[in-house]
C-alpha positions as CSV (number, residue, x, y, z in Angstrom):
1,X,-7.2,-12.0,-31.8
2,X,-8.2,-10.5,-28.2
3,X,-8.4,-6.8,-28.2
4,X,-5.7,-4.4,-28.3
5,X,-5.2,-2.7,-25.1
6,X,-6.4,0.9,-24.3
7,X,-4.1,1.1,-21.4
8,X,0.1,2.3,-22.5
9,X,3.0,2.4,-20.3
10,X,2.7,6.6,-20.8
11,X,-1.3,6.0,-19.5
12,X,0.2,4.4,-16.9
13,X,3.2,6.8,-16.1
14,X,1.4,9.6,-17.0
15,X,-1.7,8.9,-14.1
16,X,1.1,8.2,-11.7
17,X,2.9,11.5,-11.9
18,X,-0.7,13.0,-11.6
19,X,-1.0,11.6,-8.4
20,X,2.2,12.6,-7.2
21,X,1.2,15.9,-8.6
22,X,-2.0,16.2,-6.4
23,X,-1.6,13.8,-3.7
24,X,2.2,13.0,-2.7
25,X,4.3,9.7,-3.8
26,X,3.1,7.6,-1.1
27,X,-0.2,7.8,-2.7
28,X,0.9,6.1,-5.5
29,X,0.5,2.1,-5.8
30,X,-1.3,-0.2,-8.2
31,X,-4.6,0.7,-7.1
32,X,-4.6,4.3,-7.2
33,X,-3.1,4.2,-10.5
34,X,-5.7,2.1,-11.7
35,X,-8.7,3.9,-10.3
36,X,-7.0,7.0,-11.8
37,X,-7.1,5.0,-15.3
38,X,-10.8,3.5,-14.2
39,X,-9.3,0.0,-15.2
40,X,-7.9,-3.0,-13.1
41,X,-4.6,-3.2,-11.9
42,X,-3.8,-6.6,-14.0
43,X,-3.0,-4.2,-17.1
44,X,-0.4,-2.4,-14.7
45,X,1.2,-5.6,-13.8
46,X,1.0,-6.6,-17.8
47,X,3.2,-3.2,-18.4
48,X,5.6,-3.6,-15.6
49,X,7.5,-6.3,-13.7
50,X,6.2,-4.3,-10.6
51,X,5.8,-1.1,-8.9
52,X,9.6,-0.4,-8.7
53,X,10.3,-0.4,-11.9
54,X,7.3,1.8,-12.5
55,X,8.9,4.3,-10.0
56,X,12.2,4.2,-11.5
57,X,10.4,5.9,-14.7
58,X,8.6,8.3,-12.6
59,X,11.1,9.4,-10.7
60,X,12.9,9.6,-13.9
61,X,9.8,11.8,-14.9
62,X,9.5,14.0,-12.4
63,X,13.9,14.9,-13.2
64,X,12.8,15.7,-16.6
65,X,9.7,18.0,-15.6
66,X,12.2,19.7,-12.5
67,X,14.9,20.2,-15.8
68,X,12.1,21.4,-17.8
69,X,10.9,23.7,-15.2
70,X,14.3,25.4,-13.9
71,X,15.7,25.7,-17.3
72,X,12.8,27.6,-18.6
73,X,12.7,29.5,-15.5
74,X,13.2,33.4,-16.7
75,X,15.4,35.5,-13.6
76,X,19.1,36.8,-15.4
77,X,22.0,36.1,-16.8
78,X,23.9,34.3,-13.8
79,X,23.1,30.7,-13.9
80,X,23.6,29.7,-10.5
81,X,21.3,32.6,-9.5
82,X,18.9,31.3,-12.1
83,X,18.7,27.6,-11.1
84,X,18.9,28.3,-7.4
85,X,16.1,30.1,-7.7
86,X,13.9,27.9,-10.0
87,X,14.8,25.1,-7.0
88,X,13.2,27.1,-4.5
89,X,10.0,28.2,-6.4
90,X,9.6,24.5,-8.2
91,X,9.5,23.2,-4.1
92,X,6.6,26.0,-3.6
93,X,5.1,25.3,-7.1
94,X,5.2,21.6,-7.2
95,X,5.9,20.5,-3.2
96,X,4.9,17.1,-3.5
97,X,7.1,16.5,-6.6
98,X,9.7,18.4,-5.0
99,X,9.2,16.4,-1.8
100,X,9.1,13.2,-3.9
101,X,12.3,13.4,-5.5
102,X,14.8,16.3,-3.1
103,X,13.0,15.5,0.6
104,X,12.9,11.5,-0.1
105,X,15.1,8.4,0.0
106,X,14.1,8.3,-4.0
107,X,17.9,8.6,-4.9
108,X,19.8,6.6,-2.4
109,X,21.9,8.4,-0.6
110,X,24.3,10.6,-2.1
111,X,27.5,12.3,-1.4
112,X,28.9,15.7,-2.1
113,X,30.6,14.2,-4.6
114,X,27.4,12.6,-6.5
115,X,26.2,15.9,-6.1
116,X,29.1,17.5,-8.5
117,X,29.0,14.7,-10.4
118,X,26.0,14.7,-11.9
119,X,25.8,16.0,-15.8
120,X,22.8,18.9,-15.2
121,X,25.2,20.0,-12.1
122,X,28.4,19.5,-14.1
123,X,26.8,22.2,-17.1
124,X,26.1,24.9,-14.1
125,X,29.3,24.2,-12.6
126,X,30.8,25.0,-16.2
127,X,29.2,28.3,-17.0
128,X,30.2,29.3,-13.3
129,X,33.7,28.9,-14.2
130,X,32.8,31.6,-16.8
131,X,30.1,34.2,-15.5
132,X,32.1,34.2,-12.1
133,X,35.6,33.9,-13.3
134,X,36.4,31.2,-10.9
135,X,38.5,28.3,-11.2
136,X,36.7,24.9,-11.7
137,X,37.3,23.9,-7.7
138,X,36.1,27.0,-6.5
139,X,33.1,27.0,-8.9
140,X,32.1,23.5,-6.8
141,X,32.8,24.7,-3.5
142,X,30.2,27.7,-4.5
143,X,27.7,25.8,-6.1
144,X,27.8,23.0,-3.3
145,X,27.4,25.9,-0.5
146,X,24.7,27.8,-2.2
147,X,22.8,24.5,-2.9
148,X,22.7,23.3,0.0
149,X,21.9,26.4,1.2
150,X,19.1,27.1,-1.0
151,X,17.8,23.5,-0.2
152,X,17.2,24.6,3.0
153,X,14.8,27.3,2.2
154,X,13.0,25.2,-0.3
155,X,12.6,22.5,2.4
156,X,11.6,25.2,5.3
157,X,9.0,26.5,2.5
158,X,7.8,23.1,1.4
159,X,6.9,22.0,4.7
160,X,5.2,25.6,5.4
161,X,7.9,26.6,8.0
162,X,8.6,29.9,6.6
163,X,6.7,32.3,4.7
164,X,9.3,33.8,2.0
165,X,8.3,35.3,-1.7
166,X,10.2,35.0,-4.8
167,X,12.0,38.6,-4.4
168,X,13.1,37.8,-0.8
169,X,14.2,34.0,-2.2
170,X,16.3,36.0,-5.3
171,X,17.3,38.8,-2.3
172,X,18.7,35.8,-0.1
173,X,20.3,33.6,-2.4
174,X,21.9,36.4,-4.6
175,X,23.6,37.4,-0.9
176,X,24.4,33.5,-0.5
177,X,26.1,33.9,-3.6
178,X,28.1,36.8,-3.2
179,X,29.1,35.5,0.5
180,X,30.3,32.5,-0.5
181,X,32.1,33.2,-3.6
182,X,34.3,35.7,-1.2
183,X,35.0,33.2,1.6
């Protein structure tokens, strides 16, 4: 019976995030992954039909660590506030996962709509209808404009175009907020 082999799809997954970690998503193909695991790339190509279907799971892996990160993030009560805020500092903390999955084709291309519709959005939208005392519409109109507003400073801060702290991040988005929920 040949040996059993050292090298596991979460190896595998688990080198590749690294490198998006340190070095960016175009970084990672078969061969960086392997040097990373100091192997060959045949036990890559053993694991996985090919490198798409190993992105799929990392980009799937990258969601769960951006979930994981804003929902532990610690700023207040108001959710929005909360996970507008964890967007922006995740892009300054992590910009090449942020880059990877918010400032990349990785998704297709969504609309507005995919934007609402997606179940971690749908949960903020929800507790907006409560902490803000909106109806569910207006929750979405808010959460779209601040998003896409708060996207914009992530992406100006990601790509070292601005030079903003955390305070002056909570400062402008809590404005955002309170702009756009009285428009």
């Amino acid at each position: 019976m040949p040996p059993k082999s050292k090298i596991t799809k979460e190896n595998v997954l688990q080198a590749a995030f690294e490198i998006v970690l340190q070095e960016g998503m175009t970084e990672v193909n078969a061969r960086s992954i392997a040097k990373h695991l100091n192997c060959s790339t045949q036990p890559l190509f053993r694991l996985y039909p090919g490198m798409q279907a190993l992105k799929a799971e990392l980009y799937e892996k990258i969601y769960a660590f951006y979930r994981h990160y804003t929902h532990a993030y610690p700023i207040s009560h108001d959710r929005l506030l909360q996970e507008s805020v964890a967007y922006v500092e995740f892009a300054r903390v992590y910009p090449h996962l942020f880059k990877a999955v918010y400032l990349s084709d990785a998704g297709g291309l969504r609309s507005s709509e995919d934007v609402l519709h997606a179940h971690y959005n749908r949960d903020i939208i929800q507790k907006m209808v409560e902490e803000y005392h909106l109806s569910y519409q207006e929750s979405e109109r808010l959460f779209l404009d601040v998003r896409f507003y708060t996207h914009g400073i992530a992406a100006y801060l990601v790509e070292g175009a601005i030079d903003m702290d955390e305070a002056e991040v909570r400062q402008r988005i809590t404005r955002a907020i309170q702009t756009f929920k009285h428009e």
